[in-house]
Each structure stands twice: as structure tokens, then as C-alpha cells.
C-alpha positions in Angstrom: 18.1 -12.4 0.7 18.5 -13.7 -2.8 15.4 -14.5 -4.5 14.6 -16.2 -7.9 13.3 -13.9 -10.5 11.9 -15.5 -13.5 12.4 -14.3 -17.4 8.5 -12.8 -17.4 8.8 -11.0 -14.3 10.6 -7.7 -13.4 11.4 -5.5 -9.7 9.3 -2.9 -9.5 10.6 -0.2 -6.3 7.4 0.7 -4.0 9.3 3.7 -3.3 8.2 3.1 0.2 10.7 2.3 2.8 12.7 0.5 0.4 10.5 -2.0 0.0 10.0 -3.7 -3.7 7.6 -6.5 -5.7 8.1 -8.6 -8.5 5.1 -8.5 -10.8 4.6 -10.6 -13.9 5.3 -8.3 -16.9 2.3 -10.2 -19.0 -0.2 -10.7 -15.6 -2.4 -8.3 -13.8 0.3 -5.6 -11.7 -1.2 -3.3 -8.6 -2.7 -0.2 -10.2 -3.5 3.2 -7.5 -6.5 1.3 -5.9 -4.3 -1.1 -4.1 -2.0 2.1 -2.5 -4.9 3.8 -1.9 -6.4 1.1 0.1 -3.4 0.9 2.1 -3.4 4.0 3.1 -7.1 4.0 4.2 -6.6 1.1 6.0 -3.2 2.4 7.9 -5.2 2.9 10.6 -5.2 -1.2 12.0 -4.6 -0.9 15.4 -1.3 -2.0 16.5 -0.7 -6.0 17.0 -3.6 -6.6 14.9 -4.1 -9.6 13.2 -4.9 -9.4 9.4 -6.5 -10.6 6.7 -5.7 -10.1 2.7 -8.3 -11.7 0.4 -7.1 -11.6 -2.7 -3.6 -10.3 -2.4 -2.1 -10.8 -6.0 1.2 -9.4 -5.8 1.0 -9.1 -2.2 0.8 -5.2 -2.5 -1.2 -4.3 0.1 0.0 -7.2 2.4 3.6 -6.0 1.8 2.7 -2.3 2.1 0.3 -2.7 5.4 3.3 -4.6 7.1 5.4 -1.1 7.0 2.4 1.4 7.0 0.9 -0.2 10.6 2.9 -2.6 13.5 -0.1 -4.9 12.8 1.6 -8.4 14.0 0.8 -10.6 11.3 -1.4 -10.4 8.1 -2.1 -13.2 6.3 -2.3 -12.6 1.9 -4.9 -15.6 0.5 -4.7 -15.8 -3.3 -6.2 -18.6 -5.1 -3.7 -18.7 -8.3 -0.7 -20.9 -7.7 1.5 -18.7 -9.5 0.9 -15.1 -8.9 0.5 -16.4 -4.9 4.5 -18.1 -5.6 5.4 -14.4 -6.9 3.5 -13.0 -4.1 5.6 -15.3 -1.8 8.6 -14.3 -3.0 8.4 -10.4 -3.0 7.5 -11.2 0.8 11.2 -12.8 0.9 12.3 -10.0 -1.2 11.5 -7.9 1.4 12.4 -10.1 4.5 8.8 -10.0 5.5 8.0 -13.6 6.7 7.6 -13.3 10.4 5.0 -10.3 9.4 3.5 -11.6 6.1 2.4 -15.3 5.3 0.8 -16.2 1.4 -1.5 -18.8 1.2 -2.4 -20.3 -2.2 -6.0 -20.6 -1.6 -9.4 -19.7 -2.1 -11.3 -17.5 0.0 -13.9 -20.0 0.2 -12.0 -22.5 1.8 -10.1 -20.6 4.9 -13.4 -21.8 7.0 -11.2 -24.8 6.9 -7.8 -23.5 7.7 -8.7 -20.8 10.5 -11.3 -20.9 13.4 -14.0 -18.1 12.9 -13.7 -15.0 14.6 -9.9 -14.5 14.2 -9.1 -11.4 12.5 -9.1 -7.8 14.1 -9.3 -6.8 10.4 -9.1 -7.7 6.6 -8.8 -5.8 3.7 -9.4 -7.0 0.0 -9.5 -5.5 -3.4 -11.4 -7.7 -5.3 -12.6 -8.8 -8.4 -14.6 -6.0 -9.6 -16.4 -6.9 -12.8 -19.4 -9.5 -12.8 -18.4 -12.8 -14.8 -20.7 -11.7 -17.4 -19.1 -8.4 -17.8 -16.3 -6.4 -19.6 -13.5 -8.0 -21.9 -13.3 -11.5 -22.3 -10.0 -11.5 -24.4 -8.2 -11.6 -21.3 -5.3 -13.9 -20.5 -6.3 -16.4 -17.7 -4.3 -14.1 -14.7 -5.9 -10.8 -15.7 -9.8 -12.5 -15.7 -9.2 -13.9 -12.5 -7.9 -10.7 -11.2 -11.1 -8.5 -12.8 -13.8 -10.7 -13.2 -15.8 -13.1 -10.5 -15.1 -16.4 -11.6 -13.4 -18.3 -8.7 -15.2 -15.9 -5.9 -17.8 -13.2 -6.1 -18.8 -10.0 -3.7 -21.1 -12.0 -1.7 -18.7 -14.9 -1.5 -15.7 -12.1 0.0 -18.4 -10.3 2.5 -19.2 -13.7 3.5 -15.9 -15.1 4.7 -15.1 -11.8 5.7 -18.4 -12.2 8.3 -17.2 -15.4 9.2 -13.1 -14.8 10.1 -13.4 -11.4 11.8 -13.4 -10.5 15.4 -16.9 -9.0 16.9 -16.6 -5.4 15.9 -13.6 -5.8 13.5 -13.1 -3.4 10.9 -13.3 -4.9 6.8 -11.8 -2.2 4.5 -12.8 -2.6 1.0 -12.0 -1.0 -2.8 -14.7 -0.9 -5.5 -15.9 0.5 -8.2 -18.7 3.4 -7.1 -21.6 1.6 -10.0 -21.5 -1.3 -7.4 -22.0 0.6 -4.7 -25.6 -0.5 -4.0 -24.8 -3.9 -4.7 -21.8 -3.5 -1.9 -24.3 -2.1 0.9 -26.8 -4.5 0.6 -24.3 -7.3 0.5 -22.6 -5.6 3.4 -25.3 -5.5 5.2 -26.5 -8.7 4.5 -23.7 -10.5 6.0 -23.8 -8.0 9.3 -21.1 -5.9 8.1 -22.1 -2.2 8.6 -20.7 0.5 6.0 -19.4 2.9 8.1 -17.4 5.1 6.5 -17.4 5.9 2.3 -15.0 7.3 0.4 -15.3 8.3 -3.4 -11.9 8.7 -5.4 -11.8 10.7 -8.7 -9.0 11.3 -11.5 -9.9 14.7 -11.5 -12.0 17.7 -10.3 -14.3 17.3 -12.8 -14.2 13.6 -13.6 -16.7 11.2 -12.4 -15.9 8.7 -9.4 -13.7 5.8 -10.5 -13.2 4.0 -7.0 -15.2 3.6 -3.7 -13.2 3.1 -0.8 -15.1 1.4 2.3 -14.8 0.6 5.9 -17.5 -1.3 7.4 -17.8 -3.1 11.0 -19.1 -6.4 12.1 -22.2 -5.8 14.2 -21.8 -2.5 14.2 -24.8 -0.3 14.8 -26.2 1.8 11.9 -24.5 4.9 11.1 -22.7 6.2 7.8 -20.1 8.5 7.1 -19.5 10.1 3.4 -15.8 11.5 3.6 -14.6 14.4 1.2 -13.7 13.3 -1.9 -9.8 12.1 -2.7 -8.6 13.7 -6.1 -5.9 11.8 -7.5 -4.8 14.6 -10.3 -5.1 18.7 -10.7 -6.1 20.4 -13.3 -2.9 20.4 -14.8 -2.1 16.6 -14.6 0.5 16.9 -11.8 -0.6 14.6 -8.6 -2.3 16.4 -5.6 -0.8 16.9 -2.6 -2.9 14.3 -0.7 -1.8 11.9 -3.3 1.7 13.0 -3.1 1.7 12.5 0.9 0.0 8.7 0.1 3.1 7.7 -2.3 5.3 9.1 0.6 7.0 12.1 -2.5 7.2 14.5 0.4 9.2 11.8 1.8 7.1 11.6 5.1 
């Protein structure tokens, strides 16, 4: 399907069953966390109804519609232009009857979709506080870092509200708001369930926290082994090989 690609924007291959995205060469573009997310959440059970808060570029929308034979996931971001980009990777791809954008915020899906829908949502939010990190941003990139349209408690919220009794949320962070992320979690009757700490190196200290938690869930918490993304040598590990699909799997 031919799709419009504008001056600022560029193809970039997933190198993952063929599939592609067009990311704005000046905006925010998909870094590790959102590949690594997919692949923690691969395990959707099939014909699953999902939920993408915060898609961007659609990466792990696109991705999750190859990795699991969920049967539709639903990619909400609130910027009109990086959800139109989003929107057309999905054509890009020929993904519509498996991936929908919605040019939204989070905060307003109580309006579009009864509670209780979702077998499962993921989301890579905003990670900084608003009061936090650069400010010399351009709009796209703030937006994309920073908690100005939504905040963690205003994710875990909806996320409470749109998913199924005992559906699964999976989650990437950063680990220094990790105690922020359980109590919020918690708070909203999400329980952390399984944890899982990501490191550049051996001897580096935890960049991301990847998370799976469960709606009414009773109390129990699994801390995984940790995923190293490089060797000592720089080269990739094999687990991070096998998630970028360089073994060809």
C-alpha cells in the first residue's frame, strides 16, 4: 500500500518480519525500551484485546501485532501528529484490521470504551516528572519524556479502569521510580507481579524496570534475573540478540 512520507520523516526497517515505521527525523524515535517491552509482553494470550497508552510511533502496537495473534490492540497517543505518523506505519504495514490509532488522551478513553474491556495494555510512558530533566526540548520530545499531558498515576488509573478482572498491565520505567510505580500500582489495585531490571552492562547500574502487574491480583512478587543488553566487549548478548530476532528465530 502506498503511503505518504513527509520531507522530515524517514523508513526505518524493524528488521522483524518485514515490518517497518516512519519516525520523524527531528521528534522522539523508539529507543531499546519499546523492543524490550514487546518482547516481555509477547506473552498476551491469543485473541486478546489490547491496549497501547502512549504508542508514539506505534512501535510496540506494530510489533505486538506480529509477536502475539492478540485480535486487536488499540495505540492511544494524544499528539495529532506523531498519532497521523503512527497511523500511517500501521498502513505501511497493512495492519488495520489488527491495529487502530487513536489521537487521544489517556484521560479521555473513559469516554470512548466501556470499563473493563481489555485483556491487557501495555504503555511506555513518560518517564521524567514535569519538573525534571532538560527543558530545551522541542514540543514532541517533552511530551514523549516528561508528564505534562498525563502522569504515572493518571496511566495506572485508566489502566484500572479499562482492563478486564485479572488482566495483565505490562509496563517500562526507569528503576529510580520504582517505589513511586508500586505504590501507584498498588494504589489503583494493580498488583506488581513480576519485575524485571535491564542493565547496559555487567557492571553498569539498572537503566530500565520492566513490569507486569495484575488487576486484583493477590499479593505476590517475582524479581526475574537480570537482562544485560551488552558484553563486556560491546557486542549484544545473546538474549538480546534472540529479542531483535539476529538469530533469525
Amino acid at each position: 500500500m502506498e503511503v505518504k512520507i513527509k520531507e522530515n520523516e524517514r523508513i526505518d526497517d524493524l528488521e522483524y518480519k518485514g515490518l517497518k515505521i516512519i519516525q520523524d527525523k527531528n521528534g522522539f524515535c523508539f529507543g531499546i525500551d519499546s523492543v524490550l517491552l514487546s518482547d516481555f509482553s509477547k506473552e498476551i494470550k491469543n485473541e486478546s484485546l489490547v491496549l497501547d497508552l502512549g504508542t508514539g510511533t506505534g512501535i510496540l502496537s506494530i510489533l505486538l501485532s506480529k509477536k502475539t495473534k492478540l485480535k486487536k490492540i488499540y495505540g492511544v497517543e494524544i499528539q495529532e501528529e506523531v498519532a497521523d505518523m503512527a497511523s500511517r506505519s500501521v498502513k505501511l504495514n497493512d495492519l488495520q484490521e489488527k491495529v487502530e490509532i487513536l489521537n487521544e488522551n489517556i484521560k479521555n478513553l473513559k469516554n470512548i470504551f466501556q470499563k473493563n474491556t481489555f485483556d491487557a495494555i501495555v504503555t511506555n510512558p513518560p518517564y521524567k516528572k514535569i519538573n525534571s530533566g532538560k527543558i530545551n526540548e522541542n514540543e514532541k520530545k517533552l511530551i514523549s519524556r516528561h508528564e505534562i499531558s498525563a502522569n504515572l498515576s493518571d496511566f495506572l488509573n485508566v489502566s484500572f479502569d479499562m482492563l478486564k478482572d485479572k488482566g495483565c498491565l505490562y509496563m517500562v520505567h526507569r528503576p529510580e521510580r520504582l517505589a513511586d510505580i508500586i505504590c501507584e500500582l498498588r494504589e489503583n489495585k494493580l498488583e506488581p507481579k513480576i519485575i524485571r531490571l535491564v542493565y547496559s552492562n555487567i557492571e553498569a547500574e539498572p537503566k530500565l524496570v520492566l513490569i507486569k502487574a495484575i488487576k486484583n491480583a493477590n499479593k505476590f512478587l517475582k524479581v526475574e534475573k537480570p537482562l544485560f543488553i551488552y558484553n563486556k566487549d560491546g557486542t549484544y548478548t545473546d538474549e538480546i540478540l534472540k529479542i531483535y530476532n539476529k538469530n533469525n528465530d
